[in-house]
C-alpha positions as CSV (number, residue, x, y, z in Angstrom):
1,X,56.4,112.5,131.6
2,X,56.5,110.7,135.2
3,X,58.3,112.0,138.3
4,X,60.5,109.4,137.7
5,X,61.2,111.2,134.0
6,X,61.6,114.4,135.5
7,X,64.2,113.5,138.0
8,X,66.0,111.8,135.3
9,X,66.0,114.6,133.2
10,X,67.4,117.1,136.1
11,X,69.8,114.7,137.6
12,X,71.3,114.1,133.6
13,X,71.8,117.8,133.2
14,X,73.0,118.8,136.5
15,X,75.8,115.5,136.2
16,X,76.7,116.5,133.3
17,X,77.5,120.2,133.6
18,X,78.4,119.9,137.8
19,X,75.4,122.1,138.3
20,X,75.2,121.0,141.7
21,X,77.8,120.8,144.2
22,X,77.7,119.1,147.9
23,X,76.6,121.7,150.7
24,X,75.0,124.2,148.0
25,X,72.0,126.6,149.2
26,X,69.6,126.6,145.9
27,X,67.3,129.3,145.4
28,X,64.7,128.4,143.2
29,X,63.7,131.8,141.3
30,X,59.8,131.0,141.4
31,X,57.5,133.1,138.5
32,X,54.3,131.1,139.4
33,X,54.1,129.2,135.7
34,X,54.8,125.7,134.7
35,X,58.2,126.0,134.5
36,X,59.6,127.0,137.8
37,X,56.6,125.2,139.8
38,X,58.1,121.8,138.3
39,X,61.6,122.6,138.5
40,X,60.8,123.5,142.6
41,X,58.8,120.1,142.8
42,X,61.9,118.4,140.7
43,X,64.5,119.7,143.0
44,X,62.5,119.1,146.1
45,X,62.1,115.1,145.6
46,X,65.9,115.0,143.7
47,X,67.2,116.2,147.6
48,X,65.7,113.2,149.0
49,X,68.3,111.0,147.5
50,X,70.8,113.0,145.2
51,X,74.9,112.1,146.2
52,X,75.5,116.2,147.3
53,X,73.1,117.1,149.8
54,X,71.7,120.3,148.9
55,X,69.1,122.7,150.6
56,X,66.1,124.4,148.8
57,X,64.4,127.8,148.7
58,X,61.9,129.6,146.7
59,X,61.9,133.3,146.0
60,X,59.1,135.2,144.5
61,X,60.0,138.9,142.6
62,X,57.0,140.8,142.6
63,X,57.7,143.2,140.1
64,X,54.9,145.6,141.4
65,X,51.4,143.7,140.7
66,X,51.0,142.8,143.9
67,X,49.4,139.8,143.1
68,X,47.9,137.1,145.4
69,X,50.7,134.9,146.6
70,X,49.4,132.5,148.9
71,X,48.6,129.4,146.5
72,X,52.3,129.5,145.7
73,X,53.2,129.4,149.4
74,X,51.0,126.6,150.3
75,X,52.9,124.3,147.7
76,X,55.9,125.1,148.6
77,X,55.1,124.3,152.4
78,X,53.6,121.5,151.0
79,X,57.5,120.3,149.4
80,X,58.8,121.7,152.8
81,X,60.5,124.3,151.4
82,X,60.6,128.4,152.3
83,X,59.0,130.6,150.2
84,X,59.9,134.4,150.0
85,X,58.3,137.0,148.3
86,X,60.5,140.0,147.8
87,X,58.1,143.4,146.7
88,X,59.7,145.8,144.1
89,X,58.5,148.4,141.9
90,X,60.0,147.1,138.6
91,X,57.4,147.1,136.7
92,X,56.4,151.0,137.1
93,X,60.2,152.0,137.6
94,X,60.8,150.1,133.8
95,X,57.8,151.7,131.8
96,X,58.8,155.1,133.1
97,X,62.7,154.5,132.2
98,X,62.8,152.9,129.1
99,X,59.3,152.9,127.4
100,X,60.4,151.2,124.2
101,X,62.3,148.5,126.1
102,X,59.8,147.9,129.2
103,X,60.6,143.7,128.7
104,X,64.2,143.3,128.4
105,X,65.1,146.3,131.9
106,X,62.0,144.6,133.5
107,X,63.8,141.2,133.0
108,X,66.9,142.6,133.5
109,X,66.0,144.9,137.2
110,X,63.6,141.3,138.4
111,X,67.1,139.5,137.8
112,X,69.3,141.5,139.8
113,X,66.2,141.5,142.5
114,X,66.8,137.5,142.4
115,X,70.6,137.6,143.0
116,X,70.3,140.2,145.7
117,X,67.5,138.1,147.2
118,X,69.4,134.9,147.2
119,X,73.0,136.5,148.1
120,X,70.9,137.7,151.2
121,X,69.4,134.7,152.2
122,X,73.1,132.8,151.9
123,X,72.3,130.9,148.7
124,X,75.0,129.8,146.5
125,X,72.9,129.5,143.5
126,X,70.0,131.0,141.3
127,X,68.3,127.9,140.3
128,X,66.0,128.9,137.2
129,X,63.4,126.8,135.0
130,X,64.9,127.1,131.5
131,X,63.7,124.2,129.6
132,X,64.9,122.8,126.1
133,X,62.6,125.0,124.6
134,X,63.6,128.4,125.8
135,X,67.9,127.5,125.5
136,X,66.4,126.7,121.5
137,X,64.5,129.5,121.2
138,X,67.1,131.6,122.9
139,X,69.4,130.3,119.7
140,X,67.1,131.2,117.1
141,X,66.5,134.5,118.5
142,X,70.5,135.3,118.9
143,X,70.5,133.8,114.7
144,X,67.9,135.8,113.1
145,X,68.1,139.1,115.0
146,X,71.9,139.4,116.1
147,X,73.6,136.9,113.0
148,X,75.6,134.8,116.0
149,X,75.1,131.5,116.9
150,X,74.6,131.7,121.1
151,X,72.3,131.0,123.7
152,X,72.8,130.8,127.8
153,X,74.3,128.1,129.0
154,X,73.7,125.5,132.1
155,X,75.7,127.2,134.4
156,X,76.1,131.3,134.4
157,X,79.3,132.2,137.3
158,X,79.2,135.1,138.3
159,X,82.7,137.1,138.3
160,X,82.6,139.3,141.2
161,X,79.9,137.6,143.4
162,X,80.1,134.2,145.0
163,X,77.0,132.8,143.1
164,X,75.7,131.4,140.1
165,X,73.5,130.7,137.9
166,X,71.9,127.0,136.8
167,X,69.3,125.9,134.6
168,X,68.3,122.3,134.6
169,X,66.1,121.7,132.4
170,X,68.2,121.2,129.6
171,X,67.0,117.8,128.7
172,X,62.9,118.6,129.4
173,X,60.9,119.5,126.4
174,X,58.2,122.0,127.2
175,X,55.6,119.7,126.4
176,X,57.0,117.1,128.9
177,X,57.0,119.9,131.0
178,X,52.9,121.0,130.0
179,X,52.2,117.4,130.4
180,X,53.6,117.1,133.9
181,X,52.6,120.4,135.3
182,X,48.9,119.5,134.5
183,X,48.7,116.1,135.6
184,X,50.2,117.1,139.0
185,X,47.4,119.7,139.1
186,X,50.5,122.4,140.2
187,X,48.8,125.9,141.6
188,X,49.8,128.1,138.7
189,X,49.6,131.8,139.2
190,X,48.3,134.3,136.1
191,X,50.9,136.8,135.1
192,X,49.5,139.7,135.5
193,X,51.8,142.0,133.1
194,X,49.7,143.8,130.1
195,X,52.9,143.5,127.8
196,X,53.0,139.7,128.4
197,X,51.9,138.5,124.6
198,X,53.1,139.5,121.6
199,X,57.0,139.3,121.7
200,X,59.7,138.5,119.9
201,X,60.5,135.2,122.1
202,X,56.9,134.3,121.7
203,X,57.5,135.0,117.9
204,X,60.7,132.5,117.8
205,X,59.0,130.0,120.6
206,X,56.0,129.2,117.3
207,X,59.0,129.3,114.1
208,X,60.5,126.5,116.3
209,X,57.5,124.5,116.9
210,X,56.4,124.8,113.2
211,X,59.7,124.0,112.1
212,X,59.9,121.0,114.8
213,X,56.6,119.7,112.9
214,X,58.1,119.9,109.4
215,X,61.2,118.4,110.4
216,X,61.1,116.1,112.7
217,X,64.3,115.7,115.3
218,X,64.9,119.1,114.6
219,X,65.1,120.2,118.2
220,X,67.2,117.3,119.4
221,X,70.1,117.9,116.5
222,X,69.7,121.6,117.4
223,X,70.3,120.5,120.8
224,X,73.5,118.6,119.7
225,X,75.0,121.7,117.6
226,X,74.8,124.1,120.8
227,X,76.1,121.4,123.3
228,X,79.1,120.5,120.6
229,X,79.8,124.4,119.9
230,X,82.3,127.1,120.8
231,X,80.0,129.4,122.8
232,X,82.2,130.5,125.4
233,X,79.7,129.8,128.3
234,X,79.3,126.7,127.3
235,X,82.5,125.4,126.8
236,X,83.9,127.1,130.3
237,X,80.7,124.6,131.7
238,X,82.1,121.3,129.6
239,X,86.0,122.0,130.7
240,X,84.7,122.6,134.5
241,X,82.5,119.1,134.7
């Protein structure tokens, strides 16, 4: 995948499901992986030239590792773009809490850290680097361990704040992804969390690469059957376009 793939890619999702609209303040939620360092570089170039003029920033949650920063900063100086790190103490405040369940309240606390970070600095959306891998794995997790067919949609609002949540990546496979991250030699920044391998979404992540090898256009029919479905998140996104 080329940049000019990876605009294409963005700019198809975010037309599609309105994920953008003219005057918006994005913050990009920024982890330091492949992911969210190309969805920041996507964004950055797409603002150049996209029809709604947008602005961009990048927030950092440190969830209590402390962790060295600084090549993360210099690339997003380098796309002219602010950076913030916002300091917490999830990651001790979740193992002492809920021992059994560090992952999902760690995810859960370094969420609501993002949407009071972005609601501070003015930002009308939570810009996060979901790729078609992770809404797919997402489904097979919500299949096998809750019997429902569901994942999270393009566009999350918010009821009582004025905010919301996008993702898109919809249309970027996270090979393309791999592919593109490498090439463009992006500063990626080791998570440091001892719980980080292991999971149940890393479980899911390998069924649906080994079942994308035995059957081939598996993801992209996948795809099709949550875009075409009744989720409720997703249809409120397709009605709203």
């Amino acid at each position: 995948m080329d940049t000019q793939a990876l605009l294409s890619g963005l700019r198809k999702c975010i037309d599609t499901y309105s994920l953008i609209q003219d005057g918006d303040r994005i913050a990009v939620g920024l982890s330091g992986g492949k992911d969210s360092l190309t969805l920041l570089y996507g964004l950055s170039q797409l603002r150049r030239f996209y029809p709604r003029s947008f602005s961009l920033i990048a927030i950092v949650i440190d969830p209590g590792f402390h962790m060295d920063y600084s090549p993360l900063s210099a690339f997003a100086e380098s796309l002219d773009v602010k950076l913030i790190v916002e300091k917490t103490e999830i990651y001790q405040i979740a193992q002492a809490k809920q021992a059994d369940h560090t992952c999902s309240l760690c995810a859960n606390m370094r969420r609501a850290a993002l949407v009071h970070a972005a609601m501070r600095e003015g930002c009308t959306a939570i810009a996060l680097g979901h790729h078609m891998d992770d809404y797919l794995t997402t489904c097979l997790m919500s299949l096998i361990y809750e019997g429902r067919f569901y994942t999270f949609a393009p566009k999350t609002c918010y009821e009582d704040r004025d905010i919301r949540i996008i993702r898109p990546m919809l249309y970027l496979s996270e090979g393309s992804v791999q592919n593109f991250a490498t090439a463009m030699a992006f500063p990626l920044v080791k998570n440091l969390c001892p719980l980080d391998h292991g999971t149940k979404r890393e479980e899911m992540s390998q069924l649906l690469y080994e079942m994308s090898k035995r059957y081939p256009g598996l993801k992209r029919r996948l795809l099709h059957a949550v875009e075409t479905s009744d989720i409720p998140d997703w249809k409120m996104a397709r009605e709203n376009d």
